[in-house]
C-alpha positions in Angstrom: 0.0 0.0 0.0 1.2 3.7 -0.5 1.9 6.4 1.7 -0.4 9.2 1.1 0.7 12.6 0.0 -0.4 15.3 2.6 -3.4 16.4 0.4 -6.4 19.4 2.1 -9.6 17.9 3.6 -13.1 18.8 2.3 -15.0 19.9 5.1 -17.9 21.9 2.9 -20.9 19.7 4.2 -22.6 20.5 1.2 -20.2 19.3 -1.3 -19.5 16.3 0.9 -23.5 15.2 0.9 -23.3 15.8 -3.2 -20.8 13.3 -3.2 -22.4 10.6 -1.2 -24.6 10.3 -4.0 -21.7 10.6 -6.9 -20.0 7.8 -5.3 -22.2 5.5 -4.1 -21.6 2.4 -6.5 -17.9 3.4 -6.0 -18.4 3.5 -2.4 -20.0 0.1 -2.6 -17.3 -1.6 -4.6 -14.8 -0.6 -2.2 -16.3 -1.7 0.6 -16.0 -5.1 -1.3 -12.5 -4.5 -2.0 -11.4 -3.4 2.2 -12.8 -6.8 2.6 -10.6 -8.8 0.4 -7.4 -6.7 1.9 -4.5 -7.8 4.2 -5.9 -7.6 7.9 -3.1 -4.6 8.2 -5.9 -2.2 7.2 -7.0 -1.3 10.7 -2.9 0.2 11.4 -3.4 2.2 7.7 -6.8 3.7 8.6 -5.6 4.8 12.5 -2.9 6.4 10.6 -5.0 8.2 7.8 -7.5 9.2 10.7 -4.9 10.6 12.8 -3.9 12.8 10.0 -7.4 13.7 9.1 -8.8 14.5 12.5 -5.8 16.6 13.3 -7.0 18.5 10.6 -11.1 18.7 11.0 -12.1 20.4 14.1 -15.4 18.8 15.0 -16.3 21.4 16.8 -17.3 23.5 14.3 -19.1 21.1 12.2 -21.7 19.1 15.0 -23.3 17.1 11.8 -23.0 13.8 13.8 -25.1 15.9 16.9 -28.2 16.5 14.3 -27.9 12.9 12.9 -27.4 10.2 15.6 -28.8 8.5 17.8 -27.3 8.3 21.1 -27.3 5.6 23.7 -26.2 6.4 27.2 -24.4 4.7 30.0 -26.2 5.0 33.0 -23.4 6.6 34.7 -23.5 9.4 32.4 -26.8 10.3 33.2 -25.5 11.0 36.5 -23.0 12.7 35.4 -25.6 15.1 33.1 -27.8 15.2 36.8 -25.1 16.6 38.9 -24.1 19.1 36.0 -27.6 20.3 35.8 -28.6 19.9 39.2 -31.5 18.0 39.0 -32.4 14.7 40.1 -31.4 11.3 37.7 -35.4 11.2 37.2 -35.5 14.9 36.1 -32.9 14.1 33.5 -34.0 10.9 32.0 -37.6 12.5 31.8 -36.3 15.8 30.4 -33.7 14.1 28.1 -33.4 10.6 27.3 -35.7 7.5 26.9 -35.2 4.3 27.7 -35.8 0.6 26.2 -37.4 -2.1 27.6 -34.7 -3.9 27.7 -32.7 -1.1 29.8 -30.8 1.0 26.7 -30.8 4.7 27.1 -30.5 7.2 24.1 -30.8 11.1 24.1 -35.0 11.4 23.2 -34.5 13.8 19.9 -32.1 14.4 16.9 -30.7 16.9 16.9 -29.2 16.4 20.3 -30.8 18.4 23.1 -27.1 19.9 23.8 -26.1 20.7 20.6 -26.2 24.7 20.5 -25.3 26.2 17.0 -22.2 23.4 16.2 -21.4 23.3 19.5 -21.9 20.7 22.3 -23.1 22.3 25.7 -21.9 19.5 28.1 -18.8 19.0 25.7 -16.8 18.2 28.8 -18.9 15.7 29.7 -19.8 14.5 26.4 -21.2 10.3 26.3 -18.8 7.8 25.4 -20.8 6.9 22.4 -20.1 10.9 21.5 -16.2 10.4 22.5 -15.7 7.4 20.3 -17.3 8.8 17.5 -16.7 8.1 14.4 -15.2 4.6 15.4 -12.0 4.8 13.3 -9.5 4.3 16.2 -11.4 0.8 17.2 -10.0 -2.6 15.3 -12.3 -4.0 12.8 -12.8 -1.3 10.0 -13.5 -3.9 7.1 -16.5 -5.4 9.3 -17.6 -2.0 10.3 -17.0 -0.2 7.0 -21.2 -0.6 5.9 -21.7 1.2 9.0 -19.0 4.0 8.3 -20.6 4.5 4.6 -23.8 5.0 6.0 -22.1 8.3 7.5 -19.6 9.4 4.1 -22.1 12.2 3.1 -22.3 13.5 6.8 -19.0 13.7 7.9 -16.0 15.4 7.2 -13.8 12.9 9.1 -15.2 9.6 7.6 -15.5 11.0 4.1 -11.7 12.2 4.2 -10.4 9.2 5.6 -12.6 6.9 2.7 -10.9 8.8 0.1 -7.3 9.3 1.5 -7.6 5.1 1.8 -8.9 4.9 -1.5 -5.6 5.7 -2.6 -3.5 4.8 -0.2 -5.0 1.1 -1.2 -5.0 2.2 -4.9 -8.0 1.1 -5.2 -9.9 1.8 -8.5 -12.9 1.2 -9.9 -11.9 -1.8 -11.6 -10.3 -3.1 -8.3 -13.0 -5.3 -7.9 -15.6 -7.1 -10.4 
C-alpha cells in the first residue's frame, strides 16, 4: 500500500453530501475490496484518521449531533444530573428515553445539547459521542457498511474513505 501525499480535507458539508450520491456504487465496490485486503488495514486507517482529525475540528461542524442516535451509559446520566442539578429522574424524563430492555438514548435528533455546532456538556460529552466516528477501534472492514452510511455527513469519515482509496490504490476496476 502507499503512503499518502499530505493532500487538504473537504469539510464543505454540502459538497461532501453531493458526493455521497456521486459515489455510491464506487463506495459500494470498495467496501468489497477493504474486505478482500491484508488484515493490516486497521494500522493504515488509525494512521490516515490521525492525519485527518488533526486536521477537521469537530467542533465546528456538529453534523453527527443533528444525525445520531445516542445511547447512554447510565453513569453518564448521573453525570448530566449533577451538572444540571436535578435529580437522575429529572434528566432521563427531560432528556433521554429508555428501552425495555434497559438502553438509554438522548429522546430527539438533533441532540438536546447541541447549541449552534457546538456541544453544551462538551466536557462531559457520552462515550458513544467520544468514540465517534469509530476509526480508532479494530475492525474497519466489518464495520466499513456502517462507516458509509455516515460518508455524506462527515468530514472525518468522508476524508479518511478517500485518503484510503488511494492509499489502497484502489480503483474502480479493483473489484468485479
Amino acid at each position: 500500500m502507499k503512503k499518502n501525499k499530505q493532500v487538504s480535507v473537504e469539510t464543505d458539508l454540502a459538497l461532501i453530501s453531493a458526493r455521497d450520491q456521486e459515489k455510491a456504487e464506487e463506495n459500494d465496490r470498495f467496501r468489497s475490496f477493504i474486505s478482500a485486503q491484508h488484515p493490516d488495514i486497521d494500522s493504515l486507517v488509525w494512521e490516515i484518521s490521525t492525519e485527518v482529525e488533526s486536521e477537521v475540528d469537530c467542533t465546528h461542524c456538529g453534523n453527527c449531533c443533528r444525525s445520531l442516535m445516542v445511547t447512554v451509559e447510565p453513569e453518564e446520566v448521573s453525570v448530566i444530573a449533577a451538572r444540571e442539578g436535578c435529580s437522575e429522574a429529572a434528566i432521563k424524563e427531560k432528556y433521554f428515553e429508555e428501552s425495555a430492555g434497559g438502553t438509554i438514548i438522548i429522546s430527539r435528533i438533533p441532540c438536546h445539547f447541541l447549541t449552534g455546532n457546538s456541544c453544551t456538556i462538551y466536557e462531559d460529552r457520552f462515550q458513544t459521542c467520544r468514540d465517534f466516528p469509530y476509526l480508532h477501534k479494530e475492525g474497519f472492514s466489518r464495520r466499513l457498511p456502517f462507516l458509509l452510511m455516515h460518508y455524506g455527513s462527515c468530514p472525518i469519515i468522508y476524508n479518511v474513505i478517500e485518503r484510503l482509496k488511494t492509499a489502497t490504490q484502489f480503483t474502480l476496476t479493483s473489484v468485479p
